[in-house]
N, C-alpha and C positions, 0 to 999 in steps of 0.2 A: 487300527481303525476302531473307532468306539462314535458316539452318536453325542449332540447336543441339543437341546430343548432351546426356543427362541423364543421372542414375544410376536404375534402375529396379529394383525388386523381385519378378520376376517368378516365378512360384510353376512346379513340378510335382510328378505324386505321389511319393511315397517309396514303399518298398518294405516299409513295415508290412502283416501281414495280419491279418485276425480270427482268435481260436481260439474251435473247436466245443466246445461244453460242453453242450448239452440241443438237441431237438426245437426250442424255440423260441429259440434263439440260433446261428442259421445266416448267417454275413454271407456277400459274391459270394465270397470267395477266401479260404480259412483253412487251417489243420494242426488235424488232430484227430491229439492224442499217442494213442501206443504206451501201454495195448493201446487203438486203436480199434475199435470197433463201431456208428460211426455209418450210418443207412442212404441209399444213395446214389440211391434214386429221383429224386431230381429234381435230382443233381450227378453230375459227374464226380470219381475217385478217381485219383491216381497214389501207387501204395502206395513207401515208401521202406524202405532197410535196416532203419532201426532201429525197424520194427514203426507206425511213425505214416503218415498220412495226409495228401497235401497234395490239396485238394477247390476245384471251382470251381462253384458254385453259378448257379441263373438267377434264383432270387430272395432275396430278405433274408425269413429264416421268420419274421422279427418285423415285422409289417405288410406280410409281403407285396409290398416293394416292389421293382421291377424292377431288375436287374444290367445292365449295359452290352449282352453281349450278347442281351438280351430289345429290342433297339430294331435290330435289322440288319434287320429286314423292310420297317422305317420308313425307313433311314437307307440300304439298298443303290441307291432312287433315284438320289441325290447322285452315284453312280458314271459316270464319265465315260469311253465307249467310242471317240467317235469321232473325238475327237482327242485324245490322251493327252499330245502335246508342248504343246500348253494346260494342262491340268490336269488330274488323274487322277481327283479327285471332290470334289464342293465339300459344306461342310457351316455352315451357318447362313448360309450367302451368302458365305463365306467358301473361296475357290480355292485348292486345296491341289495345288502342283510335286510332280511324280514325288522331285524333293530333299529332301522332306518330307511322306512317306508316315509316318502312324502318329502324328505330333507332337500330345500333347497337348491338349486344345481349352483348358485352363488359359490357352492364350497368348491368346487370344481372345474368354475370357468369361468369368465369376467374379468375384468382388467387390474383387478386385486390379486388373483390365485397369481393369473398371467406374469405377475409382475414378480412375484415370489416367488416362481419357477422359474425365469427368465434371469434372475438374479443368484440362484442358487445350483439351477440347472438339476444335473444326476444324482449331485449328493442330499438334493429334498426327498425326503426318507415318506413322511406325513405329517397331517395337519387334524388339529382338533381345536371343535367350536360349539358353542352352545348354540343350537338351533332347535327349533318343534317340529316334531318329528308324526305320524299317524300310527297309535300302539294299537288300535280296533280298528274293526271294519264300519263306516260310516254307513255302508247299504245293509238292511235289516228290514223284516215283513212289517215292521210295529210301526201304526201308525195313530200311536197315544201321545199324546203333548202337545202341546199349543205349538201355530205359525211361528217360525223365526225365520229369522235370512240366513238361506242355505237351504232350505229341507224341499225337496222335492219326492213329489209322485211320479215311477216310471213303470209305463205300461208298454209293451208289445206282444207281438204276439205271430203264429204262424199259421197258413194251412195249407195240407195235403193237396197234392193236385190229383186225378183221376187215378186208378190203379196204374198200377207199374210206372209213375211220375216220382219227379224226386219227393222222399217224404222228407217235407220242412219242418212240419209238426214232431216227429220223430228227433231230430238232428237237434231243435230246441229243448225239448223235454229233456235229451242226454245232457244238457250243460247245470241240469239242476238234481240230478239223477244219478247214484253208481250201481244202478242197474239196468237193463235191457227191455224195457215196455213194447212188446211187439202191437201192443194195440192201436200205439200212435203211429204206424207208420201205412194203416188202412188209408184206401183212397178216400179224399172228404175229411179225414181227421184235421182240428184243430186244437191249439195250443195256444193257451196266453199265460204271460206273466209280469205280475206288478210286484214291484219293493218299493222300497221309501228309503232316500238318500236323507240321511240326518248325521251330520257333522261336526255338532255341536259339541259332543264330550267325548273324541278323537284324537285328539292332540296331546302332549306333553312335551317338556322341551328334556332334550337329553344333549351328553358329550358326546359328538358323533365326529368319528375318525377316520378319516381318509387317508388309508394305505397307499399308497404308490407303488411298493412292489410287494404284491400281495401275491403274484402266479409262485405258484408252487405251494404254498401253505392254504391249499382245500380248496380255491377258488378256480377255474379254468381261463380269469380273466386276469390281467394283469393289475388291476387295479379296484383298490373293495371299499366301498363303502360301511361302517358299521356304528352302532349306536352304543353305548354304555351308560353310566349311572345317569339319574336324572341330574337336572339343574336350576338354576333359579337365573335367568337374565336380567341386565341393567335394564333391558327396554322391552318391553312386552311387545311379542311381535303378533301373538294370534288373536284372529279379531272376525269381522264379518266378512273382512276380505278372502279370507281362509275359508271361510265358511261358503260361501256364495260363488267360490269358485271349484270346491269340492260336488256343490250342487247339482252344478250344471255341465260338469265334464264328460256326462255320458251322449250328452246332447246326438251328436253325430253317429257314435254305434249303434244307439238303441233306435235312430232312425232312419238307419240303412235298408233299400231298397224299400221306403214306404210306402204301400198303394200302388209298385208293381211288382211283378213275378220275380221272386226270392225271398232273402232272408236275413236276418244279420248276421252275414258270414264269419266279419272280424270275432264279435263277441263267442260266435259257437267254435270258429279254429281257435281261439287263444284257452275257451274255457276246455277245451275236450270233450270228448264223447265218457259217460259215467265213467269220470275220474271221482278216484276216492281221495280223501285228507291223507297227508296234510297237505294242509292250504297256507297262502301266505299271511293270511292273517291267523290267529288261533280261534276266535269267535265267526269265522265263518260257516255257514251252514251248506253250503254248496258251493261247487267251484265255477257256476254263473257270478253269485255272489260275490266272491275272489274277486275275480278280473274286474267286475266294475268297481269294486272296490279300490284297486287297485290302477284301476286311469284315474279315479279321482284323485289319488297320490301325484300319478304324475302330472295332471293340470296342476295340483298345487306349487309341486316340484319349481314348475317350470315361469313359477310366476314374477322371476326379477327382471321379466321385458313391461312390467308395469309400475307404477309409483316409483318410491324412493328407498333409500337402504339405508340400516345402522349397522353396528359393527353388531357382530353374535358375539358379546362378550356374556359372562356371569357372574354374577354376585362372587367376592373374593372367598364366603365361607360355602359357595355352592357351586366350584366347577374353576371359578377363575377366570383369567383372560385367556383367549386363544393364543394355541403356541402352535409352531412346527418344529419338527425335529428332522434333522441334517447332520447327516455325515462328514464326521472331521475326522483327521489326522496326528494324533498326539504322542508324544515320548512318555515308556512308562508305562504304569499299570493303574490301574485307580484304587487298590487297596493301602488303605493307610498303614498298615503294617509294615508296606515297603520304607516307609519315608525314611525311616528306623539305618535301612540299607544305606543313607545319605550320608550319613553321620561320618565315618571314614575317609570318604573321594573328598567330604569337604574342609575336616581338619586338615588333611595334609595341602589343601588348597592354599591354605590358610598360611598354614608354615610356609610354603615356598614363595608367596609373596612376601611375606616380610622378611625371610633371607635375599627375595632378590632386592626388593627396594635398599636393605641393610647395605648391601655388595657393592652398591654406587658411592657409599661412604668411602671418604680420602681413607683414615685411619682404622678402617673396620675389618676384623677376619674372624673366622668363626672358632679362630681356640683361644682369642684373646690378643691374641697378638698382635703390636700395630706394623704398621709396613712404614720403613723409614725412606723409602724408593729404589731406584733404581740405580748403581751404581753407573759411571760412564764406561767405566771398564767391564770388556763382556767376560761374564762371571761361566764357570766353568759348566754349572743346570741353570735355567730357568725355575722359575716356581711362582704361583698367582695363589690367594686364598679369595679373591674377592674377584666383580667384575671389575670392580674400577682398578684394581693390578693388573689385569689382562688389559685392560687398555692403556695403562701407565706402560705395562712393556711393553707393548707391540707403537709404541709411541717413540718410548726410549730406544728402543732396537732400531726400529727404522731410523732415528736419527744418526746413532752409532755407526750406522750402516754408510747412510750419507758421508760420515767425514770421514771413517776409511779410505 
């Protein structure tokens, strides 16, 4: 058994987006041209100079159906606290390396992989493809640099209810905290907290490699996601689309239980209570920071239910075409040294065809001698030097035999 590399076609999205034109043609991510007047209840707006609108939407106004980040409430489970040097959160069963935060789920599911696993089945080993991956944490307290599309302000906050009530103030402070503030957990105490989502210099494209049987080499999961050397791609994929959907993915955690009694549970179970680093990003400064960090990975992740796709190929001196690699079956060894070992089985190969082709000659035997035939009279031995004597006497004999 030994392994062969293939060429693969492996997809992710481009950087097309919808354009706003009426109430009911609202796709997740689009530009309403200059003069816009589209209304933004139920999107986000980053206004640009020249009077247009780039907007990222939660739903698609034409049917209604859900944008990427409308599934973080679903998908913040998968996030993985406790040990982060395993995997930072896994998503269809599939264990996604801190190396490959954010890599689109295109490598893993879609009617591309589909088809390359359906066609291969148990002997597809894994697949590697250039895609952009999130090497930083996009949430950060700084909020220096000019408006762009993607950067958002996120504010929440908590407060204590009367003594001996649950302290919510407390419970939040621990997600930014690895230590024990008994102050926060007084009746009346409150707690807020603002970062700023800025996504702008968060990406890089890397070779990211999807193991298929990864269980047993360090992972718990059967299947691993992982990133290595950088790359350079035929099509630039990261764009405002990437950006404005990193944005806006905390949307629904950060405004859990708003204006009534509670708290935003998901973000405080998944960050823990004063968890220390490491964290899944390396620049992160708290493990609040982390996890929202970290849904905005997977909004981006999850973003090929929107626009259009190119292959993840790259540049042939930066990475190359995408290949998978599949389990064959071969004779042999792969060291050239053996080949050496050929030389023998294949002279004498060699010999014995051209003694056998020789053998079918009328007058040919191997000490020289020609064969004058078979006399009528049966001779006291037999004896054949060739095949075509073996056939001359078992021809002459049986005839012999006949006129007896």
């Amino acid at each position: 058994m030994t392994t062969k590399r293939i060429p693969y076609r492996a997809v992710t999205p481009d950087t097309s987006f919808g354009m706003y034109s009426d109430a009911f043609d609202r796709p997740c991510l689009g530009m309403c041209e200059a003069p816009c007047n589209m209304s933004l209840r139920s999107a986000y707006g980053w206004p640009l100079s020249n009077g247009s609108q780039f907007y990222a939407s939660q739903f698609y106004a034409a049917g209604n159906k859900k944008c990427p980040e409308s599934f973080m409430m679903q998908l913040a489970p998968g996030i993985s606290t406790a040990n982060v040097t395993d995997h930072v959160y896994a998503y269809s069963g599939i264990a996604v390396d801190r190396t490959a935060i954010g890599a689109p789920t295109t490598i893993f599911s879609g009617e591309v992989f589909q088809s390359l696993s359906s066609h291969y089945g148990g002997t597809l080993v894994s697949t590697t493809q250039c895609v952009p991956v999130m090497v930083s944490n996009p949430v950060s307290p700084s909020l220096v640099g000019e408006e762009h599309v993607g950067k958002m302000l996120l504010g929440f906050g908590a407060v204590n209810g009367p003594v001996n009530q649950v302290p919510y103030a407390s419970y939040l402070a621990g997600t930014i905290s690895n230590r024990y503030e008994p102050e926060y957990r007084a009746g009346g105490s409150k707690y807020a907290v603002t970062c700023v989502v800025n996504p702008r210099n968060v990406f890089e494209y890397r070779l990211v490699t999807l193991d298929l049987r990864a269980l047993g080499k360090g992972s718990n999961l059967a299947q691993y996601l992982t990133g290595g050397e950088t790359c350079t791609p035929t099509e630039p994929t990261i764009s405002n689309k990437l950006f404005a959907m990193a944005g806006i993915a905390s949307k629904d955690l950060v405004q859990e239980h708003q204006g009534v009694d509670g708290y935003v549970e998901t973000l405080v179970e998944f960050s823990g209570q004063y968890r220390k680093p490491p964290y899944a990003f390396q620049d992160s400064r708290n493990a609040l920071e982390d996890v929202l960090g970290l849904v905005s990975a997977l909004a981006v992740s999850k973003m090929v239910v929107i626009g259009y796709i190119v292959l993840a190929s790259a540049l042939n001196d930066r990475g190359g075409d995408s290949s998978a690699l599949i389990k064959v079956t071969r004779l042999g060894t792969d060291s050239s040294e053996a080949l050496w070992l050929l030389i023998p089985p294949a002279g004498s190969l060699i010999i014995i065809c051209v003694l056998s082709f020789l053998s079918f000659r009328r007058n040919w035997a191997p000490v020289g001698r020609g064969f004058e035939g078979i006399s009528r009279q049966r001779p006291n031995r037999y004896a054949a030097e060739s095949l075509y004597q073996i056939i001359s006497l078992g021809i002459s004999t049986k005839r012999i035999s006949q006129e007896d």
